[in-house]
LOTOR-880693 format. One record per residue (C-alpha): chain; residue number from 1; x, y, z. Coordinates in steps of 0.1 Angstrom, whole numbers, m for minus. Layout:
BEGIN
SITE unit pos    c1    c2    c3
SITE    A NUM     X     Y     Z
...
***
This chain:
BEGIN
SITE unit pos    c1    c2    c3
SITE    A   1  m121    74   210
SITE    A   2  m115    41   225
SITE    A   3   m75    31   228
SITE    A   4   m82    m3   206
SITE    A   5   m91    20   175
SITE    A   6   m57    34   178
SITE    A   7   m44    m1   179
SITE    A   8   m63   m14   153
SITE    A   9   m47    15   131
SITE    A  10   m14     6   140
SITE    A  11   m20   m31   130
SITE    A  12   m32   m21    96
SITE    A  13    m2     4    89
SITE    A  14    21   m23    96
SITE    A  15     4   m47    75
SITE    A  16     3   m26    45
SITE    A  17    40   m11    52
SITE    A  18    50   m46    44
SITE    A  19    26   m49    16
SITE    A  20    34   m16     3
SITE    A  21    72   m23     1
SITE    A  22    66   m59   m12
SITE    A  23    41   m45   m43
SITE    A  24    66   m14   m50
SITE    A  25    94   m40   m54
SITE    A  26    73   m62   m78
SITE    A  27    73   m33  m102
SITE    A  28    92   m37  m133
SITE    A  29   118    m9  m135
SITE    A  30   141     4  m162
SITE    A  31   161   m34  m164
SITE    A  32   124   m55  m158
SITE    A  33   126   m60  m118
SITE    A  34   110   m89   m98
SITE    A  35    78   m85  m117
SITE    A  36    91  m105  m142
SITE    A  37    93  m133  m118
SITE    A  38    59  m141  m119
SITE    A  39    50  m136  m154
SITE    A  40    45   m98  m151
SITE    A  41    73   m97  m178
SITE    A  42    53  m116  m210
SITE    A  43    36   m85  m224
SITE    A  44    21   m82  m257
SITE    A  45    36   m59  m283
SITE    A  46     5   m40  m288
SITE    A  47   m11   m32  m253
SITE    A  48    21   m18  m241
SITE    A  49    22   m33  m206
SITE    A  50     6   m66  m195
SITE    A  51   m28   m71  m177
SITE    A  52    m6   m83  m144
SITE    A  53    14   m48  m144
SITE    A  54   m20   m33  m149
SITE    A  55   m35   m53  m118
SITE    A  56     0   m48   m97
SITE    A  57    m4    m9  m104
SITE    A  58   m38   m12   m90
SITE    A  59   m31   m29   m62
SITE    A  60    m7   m10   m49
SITE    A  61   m26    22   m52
SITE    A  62   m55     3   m33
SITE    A  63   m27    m6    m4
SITE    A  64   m12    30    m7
SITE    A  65   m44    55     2
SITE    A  66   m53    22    30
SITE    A  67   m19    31    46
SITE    A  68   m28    69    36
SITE    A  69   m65    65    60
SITE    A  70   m42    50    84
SITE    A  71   m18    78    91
SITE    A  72   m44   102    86
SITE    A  73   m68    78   114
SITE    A  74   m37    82   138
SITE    A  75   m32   121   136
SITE    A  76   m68   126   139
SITE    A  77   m73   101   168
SITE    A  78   m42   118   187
SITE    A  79   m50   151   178
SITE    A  80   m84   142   196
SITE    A  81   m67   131   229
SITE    A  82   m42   150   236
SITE    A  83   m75   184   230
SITE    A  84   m94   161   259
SITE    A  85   m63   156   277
SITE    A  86   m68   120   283
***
């Protein structure tokens, strides 16, 4: 495999190390957490937790298997070269 798919994987694995970090810190936690910030705290009575927890929860399990591939893409691609012994 060419040397810029290994960069390109490194790229995105930084990117969503950031993004990972920045959506697990947005979580409410047992005292309400930054979520609340931005209006993840107003949630009504009945549903049990609001439509932006919901979203945030979603989002970060999009961001965590993307930064899953990536890890995975790096093992696999230097698992390939060092077998050719390029």
């Amino acid at each position: 495999m060419p040397i810029w798919f290994a960069y390109t994987l490194i790229v995105l694995l930084v990117i969503t190390s950031v993004l990972l970090t920045m959506l697990i810190l947005l979580h409410r936690g047992k005292g309400g957490g930054l979520s609340s910030m931005f209006g993840g705290g107003v949630s009504s009575s009945l549903a049990g937790s609001s439509v932006a927890e919901k979203n945030l929860d979603r989002y970060t399990v999009l961001v965590g298997l993307v930064w899953f591939a990536c890890i995975v893409g790096l093992g696999l691609w230097l698992r390939l070269q060092v077998g050719t012994g390029s």
